[in-house]
C-alpha positions, 0 to 999 in steps of 0.5 A, a space after each residue: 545657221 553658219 556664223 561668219 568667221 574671220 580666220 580658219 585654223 588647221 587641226 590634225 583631227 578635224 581639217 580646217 576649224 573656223 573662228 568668229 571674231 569673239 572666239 578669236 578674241 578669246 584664243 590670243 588671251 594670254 590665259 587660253 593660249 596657256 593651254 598650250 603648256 598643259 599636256 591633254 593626257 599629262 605624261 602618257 607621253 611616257 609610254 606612247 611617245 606621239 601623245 604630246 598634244 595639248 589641252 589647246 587644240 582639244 578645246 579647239 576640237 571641241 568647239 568643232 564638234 559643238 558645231 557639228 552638232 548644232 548644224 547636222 543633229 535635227 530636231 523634227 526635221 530642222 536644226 536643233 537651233 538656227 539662233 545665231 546667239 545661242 550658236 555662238 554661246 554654245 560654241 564659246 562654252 565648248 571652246 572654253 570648257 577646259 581654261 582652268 585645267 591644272 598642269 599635267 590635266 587630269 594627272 594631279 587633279 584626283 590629288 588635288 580635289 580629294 587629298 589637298 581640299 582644291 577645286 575641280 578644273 571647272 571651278 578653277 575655269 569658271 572663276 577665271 571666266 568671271 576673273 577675266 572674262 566677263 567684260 568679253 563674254 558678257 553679250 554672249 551669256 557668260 552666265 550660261 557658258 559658265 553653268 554649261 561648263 560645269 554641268 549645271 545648265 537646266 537648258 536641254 542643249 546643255 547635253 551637248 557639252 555634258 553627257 555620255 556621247 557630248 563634244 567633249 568626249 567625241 573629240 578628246 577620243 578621236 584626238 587621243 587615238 590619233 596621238 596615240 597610235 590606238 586603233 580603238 578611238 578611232 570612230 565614225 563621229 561624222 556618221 553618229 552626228 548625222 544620225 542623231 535626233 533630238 528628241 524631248 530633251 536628249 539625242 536619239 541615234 537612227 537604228 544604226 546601233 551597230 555605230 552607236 556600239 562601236 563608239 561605246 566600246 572605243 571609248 572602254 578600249 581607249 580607257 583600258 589601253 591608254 588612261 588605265 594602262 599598267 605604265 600610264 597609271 605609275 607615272 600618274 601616281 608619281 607625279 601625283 604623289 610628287 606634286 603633293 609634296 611639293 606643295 607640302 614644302 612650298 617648292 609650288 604654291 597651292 592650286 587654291 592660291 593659285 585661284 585666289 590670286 588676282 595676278 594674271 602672270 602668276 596663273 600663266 606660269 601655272 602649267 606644266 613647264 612650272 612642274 617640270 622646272 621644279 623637278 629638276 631643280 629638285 633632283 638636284 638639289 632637293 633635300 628630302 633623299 626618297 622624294 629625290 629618288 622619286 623624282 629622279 625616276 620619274 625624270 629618267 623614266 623608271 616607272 614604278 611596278 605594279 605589285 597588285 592589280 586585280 580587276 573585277 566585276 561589280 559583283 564582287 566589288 566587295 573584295 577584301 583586298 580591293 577595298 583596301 587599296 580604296 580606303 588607302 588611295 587618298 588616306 595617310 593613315 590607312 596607307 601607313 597602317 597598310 605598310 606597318 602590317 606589309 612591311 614596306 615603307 609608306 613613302 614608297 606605298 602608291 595604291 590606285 582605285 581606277 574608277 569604275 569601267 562601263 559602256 554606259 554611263 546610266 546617268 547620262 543614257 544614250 538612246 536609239 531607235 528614232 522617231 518617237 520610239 527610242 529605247 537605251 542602248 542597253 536594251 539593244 538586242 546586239 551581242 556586245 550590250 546583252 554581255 557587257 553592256 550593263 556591267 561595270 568593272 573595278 580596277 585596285 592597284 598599288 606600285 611600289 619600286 621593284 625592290 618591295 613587288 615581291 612582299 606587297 604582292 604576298 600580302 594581298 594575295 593573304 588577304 582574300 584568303 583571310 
């Protein structure tokens, strides 16, 4: 079933994405629109200039892909669901799935919620819905929206906004690949959805695994040359490491300040344009000469160089000096006894654990094969999943400025040797 919509909107990826009247009502919140200031990919910018797009139109595009779903996936030959409320429930939930995404999205959040006690921008976005929201979404199941949003509905269609091929994921890699200018996210997201099946609670792809394969390895590719680029990850731990410490001396207030506050106007400041305003007025005149220098490299785009990166497959995730980088990634102590023994100030120590890389997520396995006899995408008999498809890869580094590369890069490769 089509919902009848009162306005269409444009969008680069999708075409022409229509709104209900409830979603419009949404969209001209002050707090949604917010989205507008808070960049999809932070400062990756940086290095590829085109990637100045925001979480606003994600969301947008999301709820398009929830749509697609609910109208082209089938379910023994019909749509998944032609209820009217439960299509518009899951297209609010798409819509807002990202409303309490902190400035700069995914950048400052690791920092945040491992190092600073915060919570994750799900949290945040499902506090706002209950804050602000209720009264509007309360027809809609605002309950069921929020438990969707965080990955916590019972409901099988809850997939469909949380899983290893979802709307989210769909639409943040053709929107970032556009953005960016890279090749690899560039999918046949039309072809995947009307080849999928739902089956006992999970999609099931045709036998057209060849499609299924290339959207997998899209998204590695996108995360290897875009989230997990050399340059990408510096700026991110700069800008982690700044936040940090602006928070530390009340430049910026506390995300969990910022959730407990009743004050709407206080949140809509929360954004990026709040970060970048505070980073200048701070390498003018902030106190601290090495967080001035930091900051005044990441204004003037002078990354910080990667002394040490060494990825690795998951058998041997044991690497001495892999291990290192993880337990000093978000631990003070460590970093600091790392840079007595290094030699190299800890201020100026920026160790990164990239998150494990794979093609497939086995808590969330895909399937193909159809009717009855799906099997998961591993188990495929293509080249890509026989090599690759099951394995995972472990990526440590640390950046320092150019002046400590040569010292940091010495000492870890002693360490592997000891």
């Amino acid at each position: 079933m089509v919902l009848k919509t009162q306005k269409q909107i444009y969008d680069n990826v999708h075409g022409y994405i229509g709104l209900t009247e409830v979603e419009l009502q949404v969209v001209d919140t002050p707090l949604f629109q917010r989205l507008r200031n808070v960049a999809q990919l932070g400062p990756a910018n940086l290095v590829y200039p085109g990637a100045t797009h925001t979480r606003f139109e994600h969301c947008l595009g999301t709820m398009f892909v929830m749509d697609q779903f609910l109208q082209h996936v089938r379910s023994g030959g019909a749509p998944i669901t032609e209820d009217p409320d439960t299509i518009q429930t899951m297209r609010l939930a798409a819509l807002l799935h990202d409303i309490g995404h902190y400035p700069m999205s995914h950048t400052l959040e690791n920092v945040i919620t491992r190092k600073m006690g915060g919570s994750s921008h799900t949290r945040f976005g499902t506090a706002l819905l209950g804050g602000f929201y209720k009264e509007l979404l309360s027809p809609y199941g605002i309950g069921k929206i929020t438990a969707m949003i965080r990955g916590e509905n019972r409901d099988p269609l809850g997939m469909l906004l949380s899983s290893a091929f979802d709307a989210d994921k769909s639409d943040y890699l053709l929107r970032d690949a556009y953005h960016t200018g890279v090749g690899y996210g560039r999918v046949g997201l039309q072809r995947l959805i009307r080849n999928a099946s739902f089956e006992r609670g999970r999609i099931v792809f045709g036998k057209d695994d060849e499609a299924v394969e290339s959207f997998l390895v899209g998204r590695y590719h996108m995360y290897r040359s875009v989230y997990h680029h050399k340059t990408v990850t510096a700026f991110y731990v700069m800008a982690s490491r700044i936040f940090e410490r602006f928070v530390e001396e009340n430049v910026i207030r506390h995300p969990n300040d910022i959730l407990g506050s009743a004050d709407e106007s206080e949140i809509l400041a929360y954004d990026d344009h709040m970060v970048y305003s505070a980073m200048h007025g701070y390498a003018r005149d902030g106190k601290d000469a090495q967080l001035r220098e930091l900051v005044r490299m990441f204004l003037l785009r002078k990354p910080l160089s990667a002394a040490f990166m060494n990825v690795i497959p998951e058998e041997r995730e044991r690497s001495q000096a892999n291990l290192v980088v993880k337990e000093m990634e978000y631990d003070d102590h460590r970093r600091e006894s790392f840079a007595a023994e290094a030699g190299v100030p800890a201020e100026w120590i920026f160790p990164a654990y990239v998150r494990d890389l794979g093609l497939v997520d086995d808590r969330t396995p895909i399937f193909v094969g159809g009717r009855g006899h799906g099997r998961k995408i591993t188990d495929s008999h293509g080249l890509i999943m026989q090599v690759i498809g099951k394995r995972r890869l472990y990526d440590a580094r640390i950046y320092v400025p150019r002046r400590y590369k040569s010292r940091i890069a010495g000492y870890m490769r002693g360490l592997d040797r000891v």
